[in-house]
ROMAR-177126 format. One record per residue (C-alpha): x, y, z; residue number from 1; chain. Coordinates in Angstrom, 1 decimal. Each point is the difference from the previous one (the first is absolute). Layout:
      X      Y      Z  nr kette
      X      Y      Z NUM     A
...
This chain:
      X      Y      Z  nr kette
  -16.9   26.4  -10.2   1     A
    2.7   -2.6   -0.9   2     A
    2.0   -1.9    2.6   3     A
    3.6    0.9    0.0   4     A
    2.0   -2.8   -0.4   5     A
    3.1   -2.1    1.7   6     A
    2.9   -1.6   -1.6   7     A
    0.6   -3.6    1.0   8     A
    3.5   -1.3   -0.5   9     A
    0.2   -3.7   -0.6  10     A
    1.9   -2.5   -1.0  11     A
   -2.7   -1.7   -2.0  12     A
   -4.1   -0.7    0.9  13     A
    0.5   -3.7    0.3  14     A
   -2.1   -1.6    2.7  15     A
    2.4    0.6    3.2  16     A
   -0.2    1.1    3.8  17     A
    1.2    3.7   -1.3  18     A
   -2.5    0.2   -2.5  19     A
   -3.0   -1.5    1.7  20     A
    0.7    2.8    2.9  21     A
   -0.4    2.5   -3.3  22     A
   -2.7   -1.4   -1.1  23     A
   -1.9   -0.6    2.5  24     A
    0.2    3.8    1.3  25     A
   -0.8    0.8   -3.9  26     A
   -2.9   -1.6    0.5  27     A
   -1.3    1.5    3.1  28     A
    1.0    3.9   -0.4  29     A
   -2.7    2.5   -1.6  30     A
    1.3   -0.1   -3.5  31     A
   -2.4    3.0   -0.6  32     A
    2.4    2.1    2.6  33     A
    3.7   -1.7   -1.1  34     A
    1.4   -2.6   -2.5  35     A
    2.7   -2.4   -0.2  36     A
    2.2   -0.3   -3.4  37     A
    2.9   -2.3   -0.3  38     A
    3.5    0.4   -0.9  39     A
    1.4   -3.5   -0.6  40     A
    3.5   -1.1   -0.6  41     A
   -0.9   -3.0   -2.3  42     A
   -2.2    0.6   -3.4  43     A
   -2.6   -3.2    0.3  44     A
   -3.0   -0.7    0.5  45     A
   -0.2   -0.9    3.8  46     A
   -2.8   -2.0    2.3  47     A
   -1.9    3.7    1.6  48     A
    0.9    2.1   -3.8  49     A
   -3.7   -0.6   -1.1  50     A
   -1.8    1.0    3.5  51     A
    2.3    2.9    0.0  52     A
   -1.6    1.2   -3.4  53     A
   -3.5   -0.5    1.4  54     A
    0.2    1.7    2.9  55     A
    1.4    3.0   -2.2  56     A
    3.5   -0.1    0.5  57     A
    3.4    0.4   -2.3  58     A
    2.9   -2.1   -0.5  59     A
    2.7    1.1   -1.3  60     A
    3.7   -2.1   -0.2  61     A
    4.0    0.9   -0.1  62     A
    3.0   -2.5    0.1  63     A
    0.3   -2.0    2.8  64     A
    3.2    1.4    2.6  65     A
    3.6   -0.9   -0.9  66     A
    2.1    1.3    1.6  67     A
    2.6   -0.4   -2.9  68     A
   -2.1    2.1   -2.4  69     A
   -1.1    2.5    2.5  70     A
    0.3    3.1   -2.4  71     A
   -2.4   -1.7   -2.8  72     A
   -1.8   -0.5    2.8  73     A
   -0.1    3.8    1.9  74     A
   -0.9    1.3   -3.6  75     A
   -3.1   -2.3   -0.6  76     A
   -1.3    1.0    3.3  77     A
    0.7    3.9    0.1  78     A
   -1.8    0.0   -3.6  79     A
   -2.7   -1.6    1.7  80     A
   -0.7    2.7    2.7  81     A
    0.8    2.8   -2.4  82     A
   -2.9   -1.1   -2.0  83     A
   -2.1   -0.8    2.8  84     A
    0.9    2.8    2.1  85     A
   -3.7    1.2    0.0  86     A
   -0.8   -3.0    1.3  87     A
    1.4   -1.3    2.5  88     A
    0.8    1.9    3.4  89     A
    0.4   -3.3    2.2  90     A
    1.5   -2.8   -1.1  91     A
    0.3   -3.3    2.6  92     A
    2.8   -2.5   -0.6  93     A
   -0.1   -3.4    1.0  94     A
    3.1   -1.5   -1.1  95     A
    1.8    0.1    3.1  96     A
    3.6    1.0    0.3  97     A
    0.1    0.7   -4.1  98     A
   -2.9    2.5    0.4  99     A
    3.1    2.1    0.2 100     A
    0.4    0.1   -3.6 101     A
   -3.0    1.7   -0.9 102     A
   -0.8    1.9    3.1 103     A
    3.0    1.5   -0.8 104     A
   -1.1    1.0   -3.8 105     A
   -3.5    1.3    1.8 106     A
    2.5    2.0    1.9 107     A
    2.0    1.2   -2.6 108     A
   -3.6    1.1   -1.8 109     A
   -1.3    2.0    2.6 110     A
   -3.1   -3.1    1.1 111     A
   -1.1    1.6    3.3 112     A
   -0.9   -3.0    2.2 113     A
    2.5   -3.2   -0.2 114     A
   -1.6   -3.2    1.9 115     A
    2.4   -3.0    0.7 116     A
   -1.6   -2.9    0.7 117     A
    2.0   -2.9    2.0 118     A
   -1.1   -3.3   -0.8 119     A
    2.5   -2.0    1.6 120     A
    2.5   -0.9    2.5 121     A
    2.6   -1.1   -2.1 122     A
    1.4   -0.1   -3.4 123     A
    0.9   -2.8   -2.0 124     A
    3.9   -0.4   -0.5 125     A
    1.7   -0.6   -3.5 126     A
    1.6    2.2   -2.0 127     A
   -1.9    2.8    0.6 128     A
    0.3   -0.2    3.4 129     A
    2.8    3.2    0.1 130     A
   -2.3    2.4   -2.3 131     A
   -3.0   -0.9    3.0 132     A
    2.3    0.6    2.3 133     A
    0.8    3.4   -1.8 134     A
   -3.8    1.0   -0.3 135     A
   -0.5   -0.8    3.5 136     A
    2.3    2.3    1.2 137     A
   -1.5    3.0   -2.4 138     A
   -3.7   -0.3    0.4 139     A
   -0.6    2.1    2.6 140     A
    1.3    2.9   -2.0 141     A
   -2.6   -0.2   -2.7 142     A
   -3.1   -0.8    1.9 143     A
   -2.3    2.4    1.8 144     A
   -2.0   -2.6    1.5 145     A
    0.9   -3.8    1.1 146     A
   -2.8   -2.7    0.7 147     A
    0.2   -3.4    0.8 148     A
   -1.8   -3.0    0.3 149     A
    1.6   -0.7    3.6 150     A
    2.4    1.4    2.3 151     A
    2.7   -2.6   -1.0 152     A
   -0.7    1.1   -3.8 153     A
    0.4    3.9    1.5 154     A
    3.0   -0.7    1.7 155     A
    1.9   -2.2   -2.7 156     A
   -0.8    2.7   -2.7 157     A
    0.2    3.4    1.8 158     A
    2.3   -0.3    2.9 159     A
   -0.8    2.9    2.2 160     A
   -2.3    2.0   -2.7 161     A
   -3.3    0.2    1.3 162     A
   -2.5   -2.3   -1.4 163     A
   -3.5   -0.4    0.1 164     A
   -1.8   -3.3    0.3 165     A
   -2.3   -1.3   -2.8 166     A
   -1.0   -3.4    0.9 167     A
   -0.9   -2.8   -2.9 168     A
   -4.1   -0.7    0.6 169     A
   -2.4   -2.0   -1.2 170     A
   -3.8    0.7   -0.8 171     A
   -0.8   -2.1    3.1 172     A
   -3.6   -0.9   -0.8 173     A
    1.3   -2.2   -3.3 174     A
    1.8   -1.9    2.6 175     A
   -3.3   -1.3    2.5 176     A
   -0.3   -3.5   -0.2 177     A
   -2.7   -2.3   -2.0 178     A
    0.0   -3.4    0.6 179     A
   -1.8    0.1   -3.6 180     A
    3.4    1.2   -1.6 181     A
    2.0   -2.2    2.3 182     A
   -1.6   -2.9   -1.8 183     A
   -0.1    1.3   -3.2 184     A
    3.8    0.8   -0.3 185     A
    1.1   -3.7    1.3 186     A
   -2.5   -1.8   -2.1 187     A
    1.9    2.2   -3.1 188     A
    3.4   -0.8    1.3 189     A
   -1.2   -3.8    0.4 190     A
    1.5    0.5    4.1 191     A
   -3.4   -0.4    1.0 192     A
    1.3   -2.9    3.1 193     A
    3.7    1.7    0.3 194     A
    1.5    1.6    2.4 195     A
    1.5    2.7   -2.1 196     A
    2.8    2.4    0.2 197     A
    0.1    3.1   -1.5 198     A
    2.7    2.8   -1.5 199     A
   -0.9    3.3   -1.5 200     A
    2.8    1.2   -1.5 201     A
    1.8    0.6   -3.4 202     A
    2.8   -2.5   -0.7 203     A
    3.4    2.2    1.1 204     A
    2.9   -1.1    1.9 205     A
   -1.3    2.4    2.8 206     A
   -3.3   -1.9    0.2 207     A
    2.2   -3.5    0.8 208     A
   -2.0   -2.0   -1.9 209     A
    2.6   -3.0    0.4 210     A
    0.0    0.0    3.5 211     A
   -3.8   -0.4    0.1 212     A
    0.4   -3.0   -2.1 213     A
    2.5   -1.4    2.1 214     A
   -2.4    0.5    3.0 215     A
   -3.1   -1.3   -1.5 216     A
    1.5   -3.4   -1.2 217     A
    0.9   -0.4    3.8 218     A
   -3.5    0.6    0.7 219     A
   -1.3   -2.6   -1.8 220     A
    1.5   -2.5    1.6 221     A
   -2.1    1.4    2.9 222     A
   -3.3    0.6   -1.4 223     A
   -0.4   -2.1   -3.1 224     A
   -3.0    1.6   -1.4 225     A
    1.8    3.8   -0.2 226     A
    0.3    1.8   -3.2 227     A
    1.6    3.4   -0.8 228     A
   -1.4    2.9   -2.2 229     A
    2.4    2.1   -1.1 230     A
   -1.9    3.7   -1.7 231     A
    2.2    1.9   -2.4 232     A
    2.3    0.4   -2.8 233     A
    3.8    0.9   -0.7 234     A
    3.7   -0.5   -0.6 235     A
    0.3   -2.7    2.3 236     A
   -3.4   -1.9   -1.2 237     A
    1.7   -2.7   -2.1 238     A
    2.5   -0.6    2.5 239     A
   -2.1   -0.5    2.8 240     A
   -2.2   -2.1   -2.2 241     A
    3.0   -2.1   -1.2 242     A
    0.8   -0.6    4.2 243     A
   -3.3   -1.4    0.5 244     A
   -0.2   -2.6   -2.6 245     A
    3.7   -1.2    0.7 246     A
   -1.2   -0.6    3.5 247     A
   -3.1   -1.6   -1.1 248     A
   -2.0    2.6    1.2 249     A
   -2.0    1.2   -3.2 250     A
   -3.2   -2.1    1.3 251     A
    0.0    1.9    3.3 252     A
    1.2    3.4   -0.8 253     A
   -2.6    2.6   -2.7 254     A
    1.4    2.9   -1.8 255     A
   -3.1    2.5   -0.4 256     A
    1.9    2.4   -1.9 257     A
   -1.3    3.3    0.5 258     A
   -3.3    0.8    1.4 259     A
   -2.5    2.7    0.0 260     A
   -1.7   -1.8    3.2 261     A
    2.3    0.4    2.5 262     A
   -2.9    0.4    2.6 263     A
   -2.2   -3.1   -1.4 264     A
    3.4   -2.4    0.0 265     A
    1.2    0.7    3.5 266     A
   -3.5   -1.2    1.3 267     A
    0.9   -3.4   -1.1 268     A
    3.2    0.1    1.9 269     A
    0.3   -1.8    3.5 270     A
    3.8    1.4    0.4 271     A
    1.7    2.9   -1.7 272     A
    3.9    0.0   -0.2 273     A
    2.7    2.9   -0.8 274     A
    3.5   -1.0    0.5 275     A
    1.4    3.0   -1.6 276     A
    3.8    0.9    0.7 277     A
   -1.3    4.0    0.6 278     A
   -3.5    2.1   -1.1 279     A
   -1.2    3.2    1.0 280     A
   -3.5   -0.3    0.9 281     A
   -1.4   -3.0   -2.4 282     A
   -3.9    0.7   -0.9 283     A
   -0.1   -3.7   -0.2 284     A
    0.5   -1.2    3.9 285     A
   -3.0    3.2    0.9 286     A
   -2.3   -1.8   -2.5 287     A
    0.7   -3.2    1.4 288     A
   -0.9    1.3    3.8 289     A
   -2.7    1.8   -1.1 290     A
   -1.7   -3.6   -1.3 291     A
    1.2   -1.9    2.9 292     A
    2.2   -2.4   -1.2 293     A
    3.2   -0.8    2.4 294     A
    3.0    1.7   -1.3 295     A
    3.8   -1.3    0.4 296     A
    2.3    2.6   -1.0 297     A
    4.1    0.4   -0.3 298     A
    1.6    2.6    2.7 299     A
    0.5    1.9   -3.1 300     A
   -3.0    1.4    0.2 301     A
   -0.6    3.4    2.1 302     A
   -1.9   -1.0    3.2 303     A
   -2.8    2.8   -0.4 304     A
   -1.7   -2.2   -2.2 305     A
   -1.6   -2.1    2.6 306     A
   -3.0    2.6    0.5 307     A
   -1.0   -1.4    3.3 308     A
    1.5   -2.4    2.6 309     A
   -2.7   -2.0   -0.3 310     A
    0.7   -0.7   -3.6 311     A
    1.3   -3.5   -1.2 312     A
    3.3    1.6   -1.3 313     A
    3.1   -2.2    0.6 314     A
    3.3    1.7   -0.6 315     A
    2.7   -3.0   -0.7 316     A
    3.8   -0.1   -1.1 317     A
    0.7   -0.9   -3.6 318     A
    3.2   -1.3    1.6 319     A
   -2.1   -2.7    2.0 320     A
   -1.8   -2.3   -2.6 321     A
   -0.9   -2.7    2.5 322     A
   -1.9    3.2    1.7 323     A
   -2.0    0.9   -2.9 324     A
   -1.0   -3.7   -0.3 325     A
   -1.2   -0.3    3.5 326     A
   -1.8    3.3    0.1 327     A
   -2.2   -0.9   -3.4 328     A
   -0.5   -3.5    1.3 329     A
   -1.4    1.6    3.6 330     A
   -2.5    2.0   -2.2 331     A
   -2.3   -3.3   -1.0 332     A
   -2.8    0.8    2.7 333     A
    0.5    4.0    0.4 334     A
   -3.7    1.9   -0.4 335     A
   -0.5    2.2   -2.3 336     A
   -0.4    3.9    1.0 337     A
   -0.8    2.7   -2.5 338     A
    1.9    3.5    0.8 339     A
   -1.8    1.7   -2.8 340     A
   -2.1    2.4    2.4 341     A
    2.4    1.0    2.0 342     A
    2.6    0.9   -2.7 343     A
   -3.1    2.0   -1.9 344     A
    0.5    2.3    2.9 345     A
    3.6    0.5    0.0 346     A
    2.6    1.8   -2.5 347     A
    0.6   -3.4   -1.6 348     A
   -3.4    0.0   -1.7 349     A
    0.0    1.9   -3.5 350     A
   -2.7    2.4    0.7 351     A
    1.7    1.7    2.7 352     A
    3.6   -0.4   -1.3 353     A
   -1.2    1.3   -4.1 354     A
   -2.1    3.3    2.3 355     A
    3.8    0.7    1.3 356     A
    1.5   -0.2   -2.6 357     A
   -2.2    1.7   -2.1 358     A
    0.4    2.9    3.0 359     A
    3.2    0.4   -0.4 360     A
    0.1    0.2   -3.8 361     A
   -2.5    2.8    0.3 362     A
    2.1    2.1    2.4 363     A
    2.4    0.0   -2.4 364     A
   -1.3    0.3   -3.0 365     A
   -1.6    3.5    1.6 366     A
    3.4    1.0    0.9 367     A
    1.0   -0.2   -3.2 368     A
   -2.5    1.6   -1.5 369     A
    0.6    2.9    2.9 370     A
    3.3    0.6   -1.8 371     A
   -0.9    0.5   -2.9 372     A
């Protein structure tokens, strides 16, 4: 018998906190029993298109959103489910407030089960600030179901809809530590006797990228053998990377790019940083625990993240740099505790989150085909 399928609505399949929660679900559901195609809103050739192809799914692409050529934009789509009507009974939109857009087409065509997926806390502002304001305000009349990667995402996106949970998770047992890969990953990096700090994140002005910088050159002056590894890619890459040298920081500070080996590179870590102005639920500070390396993070990050009490997760104000300096500084000595065990057993750990899921898809998708 073949699987039914869901629609994934994305902005694109670059390597991303949004996608990696995709793909690492993709991954772990019975592709025998239900597949995952792709609807993207960028035609290129992104970091997960290839996997995506071998695990046996489709990728399809429209225009990216603008809101200024919105009917070019409603007739590309509705074309799209017309011809795919067959196809697709659930679709699952992850482009926060402008999932609007085509949850509304699905709407319009008669798609059964509408997801909408809240990624975030906040929105970015510039000037398409008012049309996100606009799509905020209308999503709840086009979905049939809300999920969200936290209860702050929930609340930002949905307002008083009823939302269910879906928490980001990791496959916890990639995460156990190896002193082996430890050493392995700082010989490669040459930070075999540094004390190194480390950022998982791709280079947007959300991330705050600048203000990391401005907090690891005061750390130097404090520990003089420190270095800071910096994993991923985007807009704000040559900035960032223009910052450093001007400060004199290009010796100290290594730009990874993207990596495949998320897991492997965080073993080498002996402090992982996120100063981000807002997030959702970032993948990256749960992989981080899950190794047991220290984490400092911004108060812009939802609290639920620190798993356990226990957990060396320190929450500090973006608006305190002095703070942030002192906190990594205090980390020097800290022992290192792997969570991975005890976040296999919890709904942060992929197996149980993707079985979920994959529930939930199946109830619906026999729903649908009860109506027919």
């Amino acid at each position: 018998m073949e699987p039914f399928r869901v629609l994934h609505i994305v902005t694109s399949m670059e390597l991303g906190g949004i996608e990696n929660f995709i793909m690492v679900n993709y991954r772990n559901i019975d592709r025998t029993r239900v597949q995952f195609d792709f609807l993207k809103h960028r035609d290129s050739h992104d970091f997960f298109d290839d996997e995506i192809l071998d695990l046996g799914g489709k990728i399809y692409s429209v225009p990216p959103i603008n809101p200024l050529r919105q009917k070019q934009y409603n007739q590309v789509v509705s074309n799209f489910f017309n011809e795919h009507k067959q196809m697709y009974s659930i679709v699952h939109s992850h482009i926060n407030t402008y999932s609007a857009y085509p949850l509304r087409i699905a709407k319009d065509e008669n798609v059964a089960v509408r997801i909408a997926h809240a990624h975030a806390t906040t929105s970015k502002l510039d000037f398409k600030t008012p049309f996100r304001i606009y799509t905020k305000k209308t999503i709840n009349k086009y979905v049939t179901d809300a999920f969200a990667c936290s209860n702050e995402a929930g609340k930002w996106l949905f307002g008083n809809l009823p939302y269910t949970v879906i928490p980001n998770a990791i496959d916890s047992e990639l995460y156990l530590p190896k002193d082996n890969i430890r050493k392995d990953v700082r010989e490669e990096l040459g930070i075999t006797d540094k004390f190194v700090i480390g950022m998982v994140a791709n280079f947007k002005s959300v991330k705050n990228h600048k203000f990391m910088i401005e907090v690891f050159s005061d750390v130097l002056k404090r520990i003089p053998n420190a270095c800071l590894v910096l994993v991923g890619h985007g807009e704000m890459k040559q900035s960032i990377e223009k910052m450093v040298a001007e400060k004199n920081l290009s010796n100290r500070v290594i730009f990874t790019g993207l990596r495949k080996d998320v897991s492997r590179i965080l073993q080498g870590l002996d402090v992982f940083v996120l100063p981000s102005i807002s997030e959702g639920f970032p993948i990256s500070v749960l992989e981080a625990e899950a190794v047991g390396v220290p984490c400092v993070i911004s108060t812009g990050v939802p609290t639920d993240v620190k798993l356990f009490e226990a957990m060396d997760t320190f929450f500090v104000s973006i608006e305190d740099k002095n703070a942030w300096v002192d906190e990594i500084v205090s980390l020097q000595q800290t022992t290192r505790r792997s969570w991975a065990k005890e976040i296999s057993k919890t709904q942060y750990d992929v197996k149980n989150n993707a079985k979920k899921l994959m529930e939930f898809y199946e109830s619906k998708h026999r729903m649908c085909e009860n109506l027919k």
